[in-house]
C-alpha positions as CSV (number, residue, x, y, z in Angstrom):
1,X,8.1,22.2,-13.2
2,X,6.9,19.9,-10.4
3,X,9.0,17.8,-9.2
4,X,7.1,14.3,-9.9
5,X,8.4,10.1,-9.1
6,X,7.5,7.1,-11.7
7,X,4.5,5.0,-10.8
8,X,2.0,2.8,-12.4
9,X,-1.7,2.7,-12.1
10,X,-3.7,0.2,-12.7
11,X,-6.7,2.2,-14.4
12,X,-9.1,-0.7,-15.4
13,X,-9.5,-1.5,-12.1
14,X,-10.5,2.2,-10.9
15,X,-14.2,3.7,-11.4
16,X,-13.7,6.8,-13.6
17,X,-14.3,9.2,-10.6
18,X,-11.0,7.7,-9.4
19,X,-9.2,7.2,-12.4
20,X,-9.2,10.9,-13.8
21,X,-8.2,11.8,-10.7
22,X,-5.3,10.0,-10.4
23,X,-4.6,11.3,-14.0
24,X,-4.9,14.6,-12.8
25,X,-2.0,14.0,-10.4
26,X,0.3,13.3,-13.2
27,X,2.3,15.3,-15.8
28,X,1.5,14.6,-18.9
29,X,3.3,16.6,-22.2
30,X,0.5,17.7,-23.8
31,X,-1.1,18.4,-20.6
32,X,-4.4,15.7,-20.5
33,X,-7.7,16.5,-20.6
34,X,-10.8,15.7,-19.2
35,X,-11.7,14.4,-22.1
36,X,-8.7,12.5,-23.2
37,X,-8.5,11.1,-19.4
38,X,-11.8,10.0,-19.5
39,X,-11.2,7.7,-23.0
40,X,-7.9,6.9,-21.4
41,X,-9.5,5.0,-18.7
42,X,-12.0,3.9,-20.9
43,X,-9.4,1.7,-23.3
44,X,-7.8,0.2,-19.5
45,X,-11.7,-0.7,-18.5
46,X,-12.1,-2.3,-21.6
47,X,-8.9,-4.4,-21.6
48,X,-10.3,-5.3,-17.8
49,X,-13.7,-6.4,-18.8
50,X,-12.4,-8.4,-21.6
51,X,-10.3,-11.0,-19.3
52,X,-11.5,-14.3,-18.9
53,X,-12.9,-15.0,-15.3
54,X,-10.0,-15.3,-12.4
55,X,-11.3,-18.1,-10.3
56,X,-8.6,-17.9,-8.8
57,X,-7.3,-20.2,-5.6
58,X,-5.3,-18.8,-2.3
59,X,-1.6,-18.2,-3.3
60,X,0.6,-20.8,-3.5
61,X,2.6,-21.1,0.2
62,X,6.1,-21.7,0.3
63,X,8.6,-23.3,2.6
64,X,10.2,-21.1,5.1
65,X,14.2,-21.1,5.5
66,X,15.6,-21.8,9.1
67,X,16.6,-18.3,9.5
68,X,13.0,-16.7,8.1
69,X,11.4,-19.6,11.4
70,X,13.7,-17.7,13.4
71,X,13.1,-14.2,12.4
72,X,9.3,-15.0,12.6
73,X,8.7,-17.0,15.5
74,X,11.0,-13.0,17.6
75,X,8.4,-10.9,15.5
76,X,5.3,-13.2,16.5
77,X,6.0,-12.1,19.8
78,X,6.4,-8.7,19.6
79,X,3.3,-8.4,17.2
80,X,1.3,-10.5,20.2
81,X,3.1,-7.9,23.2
82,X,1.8,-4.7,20.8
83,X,-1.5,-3.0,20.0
84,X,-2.4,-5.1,17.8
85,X,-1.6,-8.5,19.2
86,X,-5.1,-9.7,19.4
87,X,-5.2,-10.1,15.6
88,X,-2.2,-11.9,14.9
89,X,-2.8,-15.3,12.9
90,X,0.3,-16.1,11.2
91,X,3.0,-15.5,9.3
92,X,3.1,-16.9,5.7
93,X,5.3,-17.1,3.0
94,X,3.5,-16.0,0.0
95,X,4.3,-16.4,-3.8
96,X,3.2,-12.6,-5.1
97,X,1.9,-13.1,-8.3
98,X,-1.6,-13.9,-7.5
99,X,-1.9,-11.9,-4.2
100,X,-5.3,-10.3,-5.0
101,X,-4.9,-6.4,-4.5
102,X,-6.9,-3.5,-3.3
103,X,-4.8,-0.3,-4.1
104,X,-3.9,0.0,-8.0
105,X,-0.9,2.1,-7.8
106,X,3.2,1.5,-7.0
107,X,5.7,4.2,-7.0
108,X,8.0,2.4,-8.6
109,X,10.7,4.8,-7.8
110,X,10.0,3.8,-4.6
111,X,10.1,-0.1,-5.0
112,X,13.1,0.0,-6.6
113,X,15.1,1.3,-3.9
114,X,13.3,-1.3,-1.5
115,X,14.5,-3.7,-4.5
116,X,17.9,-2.9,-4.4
117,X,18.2,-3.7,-0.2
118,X,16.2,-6.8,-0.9
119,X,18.8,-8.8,-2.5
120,X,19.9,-9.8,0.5
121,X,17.4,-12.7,2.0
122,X,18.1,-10.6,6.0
123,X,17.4,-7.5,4.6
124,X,14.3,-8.4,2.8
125,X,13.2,-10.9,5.9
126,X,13.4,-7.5,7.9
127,X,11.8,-5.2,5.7
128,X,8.7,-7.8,5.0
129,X,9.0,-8.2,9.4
130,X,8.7,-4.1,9.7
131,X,12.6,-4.8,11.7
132,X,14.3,-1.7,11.9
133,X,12.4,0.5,9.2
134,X,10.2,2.8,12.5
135,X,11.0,6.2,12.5
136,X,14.1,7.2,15.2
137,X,13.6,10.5,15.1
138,X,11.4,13.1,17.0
139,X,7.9,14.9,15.1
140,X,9.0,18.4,13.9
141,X,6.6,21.1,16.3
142,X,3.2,22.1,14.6
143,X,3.1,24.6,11.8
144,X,-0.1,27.0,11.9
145,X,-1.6,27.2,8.9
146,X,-5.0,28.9,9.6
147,X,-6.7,30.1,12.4
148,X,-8.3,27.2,13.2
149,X,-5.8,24.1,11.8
150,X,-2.5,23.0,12.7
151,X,0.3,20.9,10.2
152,X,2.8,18.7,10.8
153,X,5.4,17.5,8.6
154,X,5.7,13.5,8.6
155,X,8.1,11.5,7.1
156,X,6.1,9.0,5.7
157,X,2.2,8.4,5.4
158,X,2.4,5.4,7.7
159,X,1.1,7.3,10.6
160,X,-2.5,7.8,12.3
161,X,-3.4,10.2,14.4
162,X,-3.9,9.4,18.5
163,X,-5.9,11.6,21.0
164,X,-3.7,12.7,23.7
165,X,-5.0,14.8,26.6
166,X,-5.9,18.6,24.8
167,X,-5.5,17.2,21.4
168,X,-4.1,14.8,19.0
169,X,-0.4,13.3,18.0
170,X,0.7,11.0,15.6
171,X,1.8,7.3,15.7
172,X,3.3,5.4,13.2
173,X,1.7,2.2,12.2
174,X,3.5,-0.8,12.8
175,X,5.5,-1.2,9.7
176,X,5.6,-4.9,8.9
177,X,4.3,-5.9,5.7
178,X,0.1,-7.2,6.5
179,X,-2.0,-9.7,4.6
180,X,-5.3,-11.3,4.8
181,X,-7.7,-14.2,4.2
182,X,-10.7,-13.1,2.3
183,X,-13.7,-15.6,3.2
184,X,-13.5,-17.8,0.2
185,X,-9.6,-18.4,1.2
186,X,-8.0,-16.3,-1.1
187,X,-5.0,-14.3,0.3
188,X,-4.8,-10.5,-0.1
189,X,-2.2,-8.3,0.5
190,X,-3.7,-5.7,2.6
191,X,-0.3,-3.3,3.3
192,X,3.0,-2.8,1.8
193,X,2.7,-2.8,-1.8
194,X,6.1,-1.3,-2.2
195,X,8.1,-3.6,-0.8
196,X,6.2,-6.6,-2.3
197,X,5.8,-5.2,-5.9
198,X,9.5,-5.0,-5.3
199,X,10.6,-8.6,-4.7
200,X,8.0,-9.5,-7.6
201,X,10.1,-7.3,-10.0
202,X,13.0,-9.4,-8.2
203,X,11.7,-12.7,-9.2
204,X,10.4,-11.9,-12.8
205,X,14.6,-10.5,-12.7
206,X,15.9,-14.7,-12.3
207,X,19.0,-15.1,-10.6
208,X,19.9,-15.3,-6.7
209,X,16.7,-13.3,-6.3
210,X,14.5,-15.9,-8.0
211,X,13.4,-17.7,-4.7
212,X,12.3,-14.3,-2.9
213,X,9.5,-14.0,-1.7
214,X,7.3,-11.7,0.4
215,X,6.8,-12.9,3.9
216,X,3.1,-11.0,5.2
217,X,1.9,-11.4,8.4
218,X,-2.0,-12.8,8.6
219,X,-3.7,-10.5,10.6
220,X,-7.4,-12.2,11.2
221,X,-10.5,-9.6,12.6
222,X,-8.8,-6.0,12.5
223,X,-11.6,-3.6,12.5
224,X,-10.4,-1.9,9.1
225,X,-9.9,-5.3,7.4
226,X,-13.5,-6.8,8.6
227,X,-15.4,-3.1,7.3
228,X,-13.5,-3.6,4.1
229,X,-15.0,-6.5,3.8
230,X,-18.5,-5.9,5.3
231,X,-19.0,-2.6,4.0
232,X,-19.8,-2.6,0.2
233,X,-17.6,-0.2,-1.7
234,X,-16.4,-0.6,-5.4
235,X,-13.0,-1.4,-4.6
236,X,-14.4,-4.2,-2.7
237,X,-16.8,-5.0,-5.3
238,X,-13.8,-5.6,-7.6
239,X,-11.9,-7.8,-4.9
240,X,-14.7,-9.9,-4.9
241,X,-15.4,-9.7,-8.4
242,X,-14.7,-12.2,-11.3
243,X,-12.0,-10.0,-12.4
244,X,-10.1,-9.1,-9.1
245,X,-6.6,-7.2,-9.8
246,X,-3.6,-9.5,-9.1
247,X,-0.3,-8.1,-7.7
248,X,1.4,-9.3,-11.3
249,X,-1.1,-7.2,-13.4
250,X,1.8,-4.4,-12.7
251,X,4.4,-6.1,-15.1
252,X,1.8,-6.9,-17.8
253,X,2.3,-4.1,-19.9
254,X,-1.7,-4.3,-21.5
255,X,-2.9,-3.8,-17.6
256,X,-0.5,-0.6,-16.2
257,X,0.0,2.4,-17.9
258,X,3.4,4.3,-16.7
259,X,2.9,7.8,-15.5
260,X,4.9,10.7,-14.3
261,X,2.9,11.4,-10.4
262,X,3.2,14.9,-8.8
263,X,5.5,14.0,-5.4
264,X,3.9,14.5,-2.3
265,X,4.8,14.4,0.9
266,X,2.9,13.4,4.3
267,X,1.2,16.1,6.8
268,X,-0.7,15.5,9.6
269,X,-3.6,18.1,10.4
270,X,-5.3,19.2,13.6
271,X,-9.0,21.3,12.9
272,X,-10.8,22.5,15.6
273,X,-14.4,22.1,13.9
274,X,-16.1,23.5,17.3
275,X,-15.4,24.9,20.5
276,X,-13.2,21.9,22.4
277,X,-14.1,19.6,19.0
278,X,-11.1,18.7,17.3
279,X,-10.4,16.4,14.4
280,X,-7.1,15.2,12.7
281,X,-5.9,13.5,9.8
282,X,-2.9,12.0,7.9
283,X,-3.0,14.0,4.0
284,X,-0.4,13.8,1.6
285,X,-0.2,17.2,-0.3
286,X,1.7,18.0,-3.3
287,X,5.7,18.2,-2.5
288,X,7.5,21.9,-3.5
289,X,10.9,21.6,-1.6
């Protein structure tokens, strides 16, 4: 039997193409079929279509804490030393419920151990700041896998690849948690849907935890956020669209459906396509440790 982790998908919100694929990554007892995945999707696209429009305004900002100004105004500048520093706006303190989305799935096996560290307002400004979650350790050597292609085992899927002289490595990304302004003003959450579907779960949960909320640095201009918005796709087509997803469609039990996903794990690969061509990748491929 695979060895699989709870998620949810947002299947109203996929085109079929995408949906019966995610399907396919699942477990299902019967096993699902084409057929069956196809009218599955279908009765999620319907419930989608049916909403009334979202005209929806930027998420609500919320006052920062004393020791969230401190913990921001250190990461500021280290985000503005980095890489990436030419794209740093902000850093704003977001209610979650009406982040507009772009990825329709959370592992919520996943979230829930973010959840669990969260409760404690340092932990979860760290985790939302990317402090102290960068991997310590040192890239296992390649593993040859054909002729022509090298693997290697990552621990997490938050790496790209970097040319290096005679060849490629890996980098992790910078791990805090990213948002952005879409041009009508509208916030998005562009990275780390685990750890802010997790602090949603935390607020729906009342309590201490009520107050929490994510913390996403603004990054304005980045060449992946500007094609995603530039480049017409149909997951952008359903950002901009009456009916955009919304970070709290995962707790509305007529939007997600709960699944059982195949576990995977990440692999970086190196192909030589030509003589001195190479290209690498980041893939996540089904998990049998």
């Amino acid at each position: 039997m695979p060895k699989t982790v709870k998620a949810k998908f947002l299947l109203g919100w996929m085109n079929q193409h995408e949906a019966v694929d995610a399907l396919n990554a699942c477990i299902f007892d019967p096993p699902l079929t084409n057929k069956k995945a196809i009218a599955l999707w279908k009765q999620y696209r319907d419930k989608v279509t049916a909403l009334q429009p979202r005209n929806m305004h930027a998420a609500a900002s919320l006052t920062l804490t004393e020791k969230e100004k401190q913990a921001i105004a250190a990461h500021a500048i280290t985000v503005k030393g980095g890489s990436q520093g030419q794209f740093f706006s902000s850093v704003m303190k977001l209610e979650p419920e009406n982040l507009v989305i772009r990825q329709f799935h959370v592992i919520t096996e996943r979230a829930e151990q973010y959840a669990q560290a969260m409760n404690n307002d340092t932990v979860r400004i760290n985790h939302f700041l990317g402090i102290g979650l960068d991997f310590k350790g040192t890239l296992p050597p390649p593993r040859i896998i054909s002729q022509n292609r090298l693997a290697i085992d990552l621990p997490h899927a938050e790496f790209v690849p970097l040319p290096v002289p005679n060849g490629f490595t890996f980098k992790e990304r910078d791990r805090y948690v990213t948002g952005a302004v879409m041009p009508d003003g509208r916030s998005m959450l562009w990275c780390g849907y685990h750890r802010t579907y997790a602090v949603l779960v935390l607020r729906q949960a009342g309590g201490d935890a009520a107050g929490a909320a994510p913390l996403l640095t603004v990054m304005t201009g980045m060449p992946d956020v500007q094609a995603f918005f530039s480049s017409p796709t149909l997951v952008r087509d359903s950002v901009f669209g009456d009916r955009p997803a919304l970070l709290r469609d995962f707790l509305d039990e007529d939007l997600f459906i709960s699944v059982d996903l195949r576990k995977k794990r990440a692999e970086g690969r190196i192909e030589q396509r030509r003589r001195n061509q190479l290209r690498a990748g980041v893939f996540l491929v089904n998990d049998a440790s």
